[in-house]
N, C-alpha and C positions, 0 to 999 in steps of 0.2 A: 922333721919335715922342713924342706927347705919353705923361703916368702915365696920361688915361684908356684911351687907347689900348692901350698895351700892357696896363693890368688888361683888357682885355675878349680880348685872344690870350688872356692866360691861362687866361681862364674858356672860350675856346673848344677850350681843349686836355683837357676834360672830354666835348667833344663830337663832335671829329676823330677823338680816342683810343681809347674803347672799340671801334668796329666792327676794329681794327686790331690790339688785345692788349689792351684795358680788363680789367676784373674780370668774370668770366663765370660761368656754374653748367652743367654738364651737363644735357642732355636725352636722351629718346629721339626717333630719326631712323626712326617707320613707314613704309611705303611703300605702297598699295593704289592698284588704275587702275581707274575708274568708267566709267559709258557716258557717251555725249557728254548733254547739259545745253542748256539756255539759260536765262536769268537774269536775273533784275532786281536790283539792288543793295536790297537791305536795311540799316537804320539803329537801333541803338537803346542805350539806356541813357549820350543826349548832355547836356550842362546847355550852357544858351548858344545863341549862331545859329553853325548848320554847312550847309556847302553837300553837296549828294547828289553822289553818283558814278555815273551811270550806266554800263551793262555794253554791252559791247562786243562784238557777236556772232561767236562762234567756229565752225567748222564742222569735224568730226573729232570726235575722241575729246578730254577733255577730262582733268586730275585737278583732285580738291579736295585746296587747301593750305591747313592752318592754321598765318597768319604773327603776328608781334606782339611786342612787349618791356615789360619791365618796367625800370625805372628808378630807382633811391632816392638819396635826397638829406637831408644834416643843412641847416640853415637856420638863419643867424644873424640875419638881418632880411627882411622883405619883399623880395623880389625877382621882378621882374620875368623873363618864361621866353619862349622862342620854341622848339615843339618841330615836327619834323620826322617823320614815323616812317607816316605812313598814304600806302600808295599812290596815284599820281596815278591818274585817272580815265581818261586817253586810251593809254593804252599794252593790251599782247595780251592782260592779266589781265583777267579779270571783278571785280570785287566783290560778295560774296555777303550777306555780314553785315559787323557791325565793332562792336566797343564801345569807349569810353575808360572810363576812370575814372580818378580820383585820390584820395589819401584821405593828409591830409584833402580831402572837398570842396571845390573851386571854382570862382567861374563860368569859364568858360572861351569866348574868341569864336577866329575862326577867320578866314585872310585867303589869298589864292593871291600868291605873292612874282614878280619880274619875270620869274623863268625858267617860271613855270606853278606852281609847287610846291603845294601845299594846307601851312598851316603854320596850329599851334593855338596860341595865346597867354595866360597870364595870370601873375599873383603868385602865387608862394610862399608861404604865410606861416609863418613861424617854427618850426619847430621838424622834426622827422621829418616826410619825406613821399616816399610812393611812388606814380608813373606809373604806368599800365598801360593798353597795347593792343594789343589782338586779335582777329582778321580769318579773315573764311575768303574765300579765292579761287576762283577756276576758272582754272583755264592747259590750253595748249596740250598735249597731249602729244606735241609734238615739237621736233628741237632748234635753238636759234638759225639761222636762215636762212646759209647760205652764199656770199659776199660775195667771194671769193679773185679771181674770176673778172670782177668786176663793173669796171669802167672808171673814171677819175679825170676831172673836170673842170677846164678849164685856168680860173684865178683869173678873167676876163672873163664865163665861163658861171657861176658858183655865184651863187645867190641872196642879195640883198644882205644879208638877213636868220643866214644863215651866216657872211658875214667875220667876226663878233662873236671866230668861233671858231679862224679862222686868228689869233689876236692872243696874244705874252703874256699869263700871267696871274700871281695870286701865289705859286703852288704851280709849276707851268706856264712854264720860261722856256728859249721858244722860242727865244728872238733868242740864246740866251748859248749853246746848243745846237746854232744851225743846221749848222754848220761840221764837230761829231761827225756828226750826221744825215746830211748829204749825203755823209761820209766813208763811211759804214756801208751805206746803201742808194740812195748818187746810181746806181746800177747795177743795182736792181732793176727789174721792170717795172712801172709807175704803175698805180696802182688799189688796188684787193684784194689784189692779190698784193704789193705793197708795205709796204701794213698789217699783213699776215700775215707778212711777212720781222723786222716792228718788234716784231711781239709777238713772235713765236720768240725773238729777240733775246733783249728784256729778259726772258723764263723763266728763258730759259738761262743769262744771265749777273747775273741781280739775283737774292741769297739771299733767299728769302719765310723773315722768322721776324717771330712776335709782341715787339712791346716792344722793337723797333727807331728808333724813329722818334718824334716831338714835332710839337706845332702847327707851330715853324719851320720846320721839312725842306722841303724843296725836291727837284726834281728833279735840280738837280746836287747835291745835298749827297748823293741815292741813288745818284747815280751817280760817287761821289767813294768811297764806301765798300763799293759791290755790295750793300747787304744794304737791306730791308724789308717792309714790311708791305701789304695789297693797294692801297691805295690809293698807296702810294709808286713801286709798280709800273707803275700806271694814271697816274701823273703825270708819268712816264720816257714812256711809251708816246704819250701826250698831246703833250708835248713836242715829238718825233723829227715824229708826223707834222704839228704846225704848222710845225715849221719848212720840213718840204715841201710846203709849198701845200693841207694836207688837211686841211678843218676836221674837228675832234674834240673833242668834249666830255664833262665829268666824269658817269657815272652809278654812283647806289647802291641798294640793296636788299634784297629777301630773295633768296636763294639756297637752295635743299633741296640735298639731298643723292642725284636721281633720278638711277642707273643710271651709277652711278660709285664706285668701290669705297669702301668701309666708312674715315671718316673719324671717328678716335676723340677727335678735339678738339670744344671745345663749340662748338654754333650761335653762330655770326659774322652781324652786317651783311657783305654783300661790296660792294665799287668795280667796274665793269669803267668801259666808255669808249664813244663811240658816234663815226662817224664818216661824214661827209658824200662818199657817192661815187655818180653820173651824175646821179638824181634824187630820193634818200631817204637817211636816216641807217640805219649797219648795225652791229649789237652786234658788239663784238669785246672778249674778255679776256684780256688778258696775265698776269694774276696765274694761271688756271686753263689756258689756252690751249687752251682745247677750246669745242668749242659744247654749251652744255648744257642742260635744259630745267631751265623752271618759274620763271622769274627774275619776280620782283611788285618793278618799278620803284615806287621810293618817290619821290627825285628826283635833276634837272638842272643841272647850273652849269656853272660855268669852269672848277673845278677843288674841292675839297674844302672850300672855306673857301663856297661858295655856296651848299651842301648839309648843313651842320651838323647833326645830330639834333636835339642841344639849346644854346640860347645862352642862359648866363646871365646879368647884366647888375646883381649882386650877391652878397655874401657868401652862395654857396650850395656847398657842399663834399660833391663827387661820392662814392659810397659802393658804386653797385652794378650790374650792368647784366646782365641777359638777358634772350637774343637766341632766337625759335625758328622754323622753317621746317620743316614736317612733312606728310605725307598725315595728312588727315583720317581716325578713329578710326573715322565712318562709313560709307565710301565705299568 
């Protein structure tokens, strides 16, 4: 590995890190259920070209979520930034409004990365500076589809566009894995109920605590010690089912806190995993192992290093990070 190499891990362990045990601030976690809505995505207060997100029509009862983080950073010289943080447009959430800002101001342009993502980019410059964005959604008021039940397809039938995700990756190793995997669940029954044997699993036997875990971590390294952080969980989970034939890929987000008991740590990004079974991808999360509502996908990859919040690409030295997922004040 070449020095620039390894400085740019470094700098991406400012960006793997926070949604998993970074530096956090407390919030309040309200809850209110509104009537059903339809929506057009609203835009304002942008500097630069940004592309629109259109809304996605929902039909049921809806809630409004206000999601969004703030970010702070010391700055030693210009540096270049790739931030990640605003919802993709194609997923069950609406977008309702959204603002950025940064201060100091910047211009700021905006580009969609190979997996789909919407990613915003520009310079630092010098000295204190704080991020900030925040979003009102519309979601589903109801929860993750149920998927236990749903069949597996034999490698011949998946779309070629999915093998991407039967494959190692860097976080993700499958091939080093396969041999635990088919140890553990060569006996279950293929599909959804397979996936769900994977996630019980790793619940059950991987400790979730914050400030486990580092850019390097790996899935065996999580599974060498039992213990991590949500995305270390989701990269165990990830693993098990590439090495059985099941494409699966890394997703992150906002997560609230609806209709599941009073969690008194502060708002997190959360990881879950998405997995390819008969003829669509279906959420599944091993870090919570429940099906929950209200989840505002931000983005997709391979595994955690595809999906970064922020990369920075210079002397810029992380300082702060909140995270909030909430029913709207008005709703």
């Amino acid at each position: 590995m070449s020095a620039g190499q390894l400085f740019r891990a470094q700098l991406v362990e400012l960006l793997v890190e926070p949604p998993v045990g970074g530096p956090r601030l407390p919030g309040p976690r309200k809850h209110f259920v509104i009537e059903t809505v339809y929506l057009v995505a609203g835009i304002e207060g942008f500097q630069g070209g940004h592309r629109y997100s259109f809304a996605i029509p929902t039909k049921g009862q809806t809630i409004n979520l206000r999601v969004g983080c703030e970010f702070s950073y010391d700055v030693s010289a210009p540096t270049p930034v790739t931030v990640q943080v605003r919802p993709r447009s194609d997923s069950i959430h609406q977008l309702v409004s959204e603002t950025w800002s940064t201060a100091p101001s910047v211009p700021v342009d905006e580009y969609v990365d190979i997996y789909g993502n919407p990613v915003k980019r520009f310079v630092m410059p010098p000295g204190p500076l704080v991020l900030r964005y925040d979003a009102v959604c519309a979601v589903p008021d109801e929860a993750d589809p149920d998927a236990t039940a749903v069949p597996q397809r034999q490698i011949e039938e998946l779309p070629g566009e999915v093998l991407h995700f039967t494959l190692p990756s860097r976080y993700c190793l499958s091939d080093e894995l396969m041999g635990m995997a088919w140890e553990l669940f060569g006996q279950t029954q293929p599909g959804g109920a397979r996936v769900q044997a994977i996630c019980d699993w790793v619940h059950d036997n991987i400790r979730f605590k914050y400030g486990t875990s580092n850019p390097l971590t790996t899935a065996s390294d999580v599974l060498r010690d039992r213990i991590g952080v949500c995305r270390d969980l989701t990269h165990v989970a990830i693993s098990f089912c590439r090495a059985m034939n099941i494409p699966a890929r890394y997703v992150f987000g906002y997560l609230p806190d609806l209709y599941v008991p009073f969690n008194p740590d502060p708002m997190d990004f959360a990881a879950w995993m998405e997995v390819w079974l008969d003829d669509r991808w279906w959420t599944f999360d091993p870090r919570n192992n429940a099906r929950r509502v209200g989840r505002v996908l931000i983005g997709r990859g391979r595994d955690a290093l595809d999906v970064a919040m922020l990369t920075t690409f210079g002397p810029a030295s992380f300082k702060s990070m909140t995270v909030w997922a909430d029913r709207t004040k008005e709703s």
